[in-house]
N, C-alpha and C positions, 0 to 999 in steps of 0.2 A: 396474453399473459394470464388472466383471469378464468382460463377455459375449463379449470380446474374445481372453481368452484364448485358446481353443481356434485361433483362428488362428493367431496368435500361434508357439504349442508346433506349432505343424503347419508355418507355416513354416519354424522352426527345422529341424526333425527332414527336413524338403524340400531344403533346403539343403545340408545334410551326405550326406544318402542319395542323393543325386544326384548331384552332385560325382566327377567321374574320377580318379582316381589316389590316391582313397587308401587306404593299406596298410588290408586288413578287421581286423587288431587295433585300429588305431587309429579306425577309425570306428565299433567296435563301442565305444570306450570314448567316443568324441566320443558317441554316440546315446546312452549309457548316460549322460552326464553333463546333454546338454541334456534330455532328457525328463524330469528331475524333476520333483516337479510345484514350482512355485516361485510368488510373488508378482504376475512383469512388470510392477513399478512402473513402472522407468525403460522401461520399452519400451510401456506404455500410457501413461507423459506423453510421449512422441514424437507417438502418435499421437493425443490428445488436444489436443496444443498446435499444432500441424498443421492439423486440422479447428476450433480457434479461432481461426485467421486467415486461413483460405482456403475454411471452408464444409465443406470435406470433407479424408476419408485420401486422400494418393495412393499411387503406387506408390514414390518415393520414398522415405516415409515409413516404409515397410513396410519397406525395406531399412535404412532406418536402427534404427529397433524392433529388427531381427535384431539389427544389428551391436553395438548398445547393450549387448543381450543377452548375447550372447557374451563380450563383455568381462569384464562382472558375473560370468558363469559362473566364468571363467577364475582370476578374482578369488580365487574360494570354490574352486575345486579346489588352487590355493597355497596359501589362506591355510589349507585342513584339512590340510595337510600337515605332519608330525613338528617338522620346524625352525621351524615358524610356528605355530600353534596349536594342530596335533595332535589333531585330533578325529578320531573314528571315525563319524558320524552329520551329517549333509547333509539337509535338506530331507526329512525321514523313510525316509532310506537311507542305507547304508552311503556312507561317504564314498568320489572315484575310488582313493585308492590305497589302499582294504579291499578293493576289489570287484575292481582289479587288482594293481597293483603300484605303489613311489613315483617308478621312472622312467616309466611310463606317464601315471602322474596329471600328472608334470611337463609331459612331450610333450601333452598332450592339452591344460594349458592352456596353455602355445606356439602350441598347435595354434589354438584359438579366438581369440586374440589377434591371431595374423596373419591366421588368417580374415578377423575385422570388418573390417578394411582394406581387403581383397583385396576384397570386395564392394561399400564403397564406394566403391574406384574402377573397377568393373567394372559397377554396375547403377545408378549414379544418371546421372539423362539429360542433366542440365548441370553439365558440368567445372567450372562457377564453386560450382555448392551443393557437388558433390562435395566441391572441395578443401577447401572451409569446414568441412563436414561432418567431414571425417578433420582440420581442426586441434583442431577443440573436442572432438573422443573423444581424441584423442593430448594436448592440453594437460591435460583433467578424467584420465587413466589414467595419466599417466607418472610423471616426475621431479618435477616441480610440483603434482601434485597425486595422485592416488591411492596413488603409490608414496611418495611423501612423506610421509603419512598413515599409513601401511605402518609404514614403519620408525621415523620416531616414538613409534610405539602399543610396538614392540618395546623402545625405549628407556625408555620412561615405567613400564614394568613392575616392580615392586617400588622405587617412588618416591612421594615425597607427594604430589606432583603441582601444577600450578594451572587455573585458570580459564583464564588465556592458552594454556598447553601444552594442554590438552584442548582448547579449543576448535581450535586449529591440528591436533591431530588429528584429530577429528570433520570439522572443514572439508573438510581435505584426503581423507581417507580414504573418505567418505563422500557429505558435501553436493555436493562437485562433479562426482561422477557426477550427481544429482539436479539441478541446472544443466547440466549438459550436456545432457540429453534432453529437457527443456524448451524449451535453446536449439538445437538439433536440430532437434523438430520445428516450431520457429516459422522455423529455415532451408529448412524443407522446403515448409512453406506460402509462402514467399517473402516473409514478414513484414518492416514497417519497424523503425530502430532504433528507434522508443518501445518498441515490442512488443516486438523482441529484448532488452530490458535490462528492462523488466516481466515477461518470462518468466523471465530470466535469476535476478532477486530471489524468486521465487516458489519455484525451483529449488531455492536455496542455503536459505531459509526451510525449505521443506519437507524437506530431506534432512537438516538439522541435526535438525529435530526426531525425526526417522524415527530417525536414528543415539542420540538420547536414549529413544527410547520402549525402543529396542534392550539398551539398558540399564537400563533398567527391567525387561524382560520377565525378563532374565538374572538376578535374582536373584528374581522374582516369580512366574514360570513353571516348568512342567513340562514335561522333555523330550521327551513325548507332542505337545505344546502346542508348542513351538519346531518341531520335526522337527529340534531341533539337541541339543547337550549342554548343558542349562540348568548355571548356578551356573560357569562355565570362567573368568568374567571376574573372579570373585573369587579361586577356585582359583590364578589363576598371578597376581593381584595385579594385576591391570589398573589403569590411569588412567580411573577413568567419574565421569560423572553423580554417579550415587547415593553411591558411594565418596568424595567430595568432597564434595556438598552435603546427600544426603539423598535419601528418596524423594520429599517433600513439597516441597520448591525443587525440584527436578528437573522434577516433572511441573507445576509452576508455570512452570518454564524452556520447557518444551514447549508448554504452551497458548501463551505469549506468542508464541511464536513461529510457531502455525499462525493468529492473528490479525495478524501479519507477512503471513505469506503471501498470505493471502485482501486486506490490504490493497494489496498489489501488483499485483492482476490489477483494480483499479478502473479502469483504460483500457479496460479489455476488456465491463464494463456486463454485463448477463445471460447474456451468452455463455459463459461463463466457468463459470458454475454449475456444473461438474462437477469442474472443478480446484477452487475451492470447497468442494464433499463431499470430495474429497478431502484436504485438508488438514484439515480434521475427523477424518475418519475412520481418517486416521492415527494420534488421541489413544485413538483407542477398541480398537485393535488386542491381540489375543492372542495372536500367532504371528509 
């Protein structure tokens, strides 16, 4: 399922070291940051949802995976930072502003953010997927949706909480990166609306439940096992899952929801079989 990676982290790491003009601190800190070694969910359901509606990856798809990428990255170099969550440990390395500095960590994910952009309007071949492309990373990242997410989560912190307000967290914060890369690469395969909006529920399905396993792991896990700082979500008083319902509704909330998922992609008949394992094996995860 995974075999993909190593592309993946290469063309990352291609992109950046290639690129003209920019300052070697900062590319030393942009290389230092995408080379972790990391998950590429959303940047293997780009390329997975892609090759289920058109047979195969294109090169398209492959720029979109990056730019997906990046984003995410960018995400996780703010969100370790002092005024936002303040961790010291990132995907089993020090986080960007331990390893440099916290004007650097900031520039660097600046840096990544207007990257993905700048790539997809520079290396997708039709100006029509492109645009499409850079709306639905700019709607799932911004105002409405990830940054949304964001600052609710910051709001909800040392509060009782509800069902609505988390789940509007989780949604935004989370699931709609997970929908985006979904519907990403069903744009890249040139997919019809059924299939755009079957990928699109499968997206949102699976990044909610990803975002609850996430809390789970956060008080069940060992920071060895994360590559992060287990036990932080209860530490500063987070709005989760577990915190609200328990472990046992939690991971009951989870399964319902990766048989969501997998019931989404019934347009798609056999082919599918691997978004499929995956929304499974999102239940199973330890890191």
């Amino acid at each position: 399922m995974h075999n993909r990676i190593p592309a993946i982290n290469d063309l990352l790491e291609r992109l950046i070291a290639e690129r003209p003009g920019i300052p070697d601190d900062l590319r030393r800190a942009l290389l230092y940051t995408v080379s972790a070694p990391g998950k590429r969910i959303r940047s293997l359901l780009v390329l997975w949802c892609c090759e289920l509606v058109s047979g195969r990856e294109n090169p398209n798809a492959s720029v979109a995976a990056a730019a997906i990428e990046m984003v995410h990255t960018y995400s996780l170099v703010h969100d370790d930072l002092p005024a936002m969550d303040d961790d010291d440990l990132r995907r089993g390395r020090p986080t960007c502003h331990k390893a440099f500095d916290e004007a650097t960590a900031i520039l660097t994910g600046d840096a990544l953010l207007t990257l993905a952009f700048e790539l997809l309007s520079e290396r997708i071949d039709d100006a029509g997927i492109a645009v499409a492309l850079v709306r639905e990373l700019a709607q799932a990242a911004g105002a409405t949706g990830m940054i949304a997410g964001q600052i609710a989560d910051l709001k909800a912190e040392n509060t009782a909480g509800t069902i609505e307000s988390l789940e509007f967290i989780h949604i935004h914060k989370t699931a709609k990166m997970f929908r985006c890369a979904a519907v990403m690469g069903g744009l890249c395969g040139r997919a019809n609306r059924e299939h755009l909006d079957a990928l699109a529920r499968y997206g949102l399905k699976i990044g909610l439940g990803f975002q609850i396993a996430d809390d789970i792991l956060d008080v069940s896990a060992s920071s060895e096992q994360l590559g992060k700082t287990a036990g932080k979500d209860l530490k500063a008083a987070k709005c989760t899952y577990p915190a609200l319902l328990g472990i046992d509704r939690s991971k009951a909330m989870e399964r319902q929801l990766a048989e969501e998922a997998v019931a989404a992609l019934e347009p798609f008949g056999q082919g599918a079989d691997v978004l499929r394992q995956l929304a499974v094996a999102l239940l199973h995860r330890n890191k």
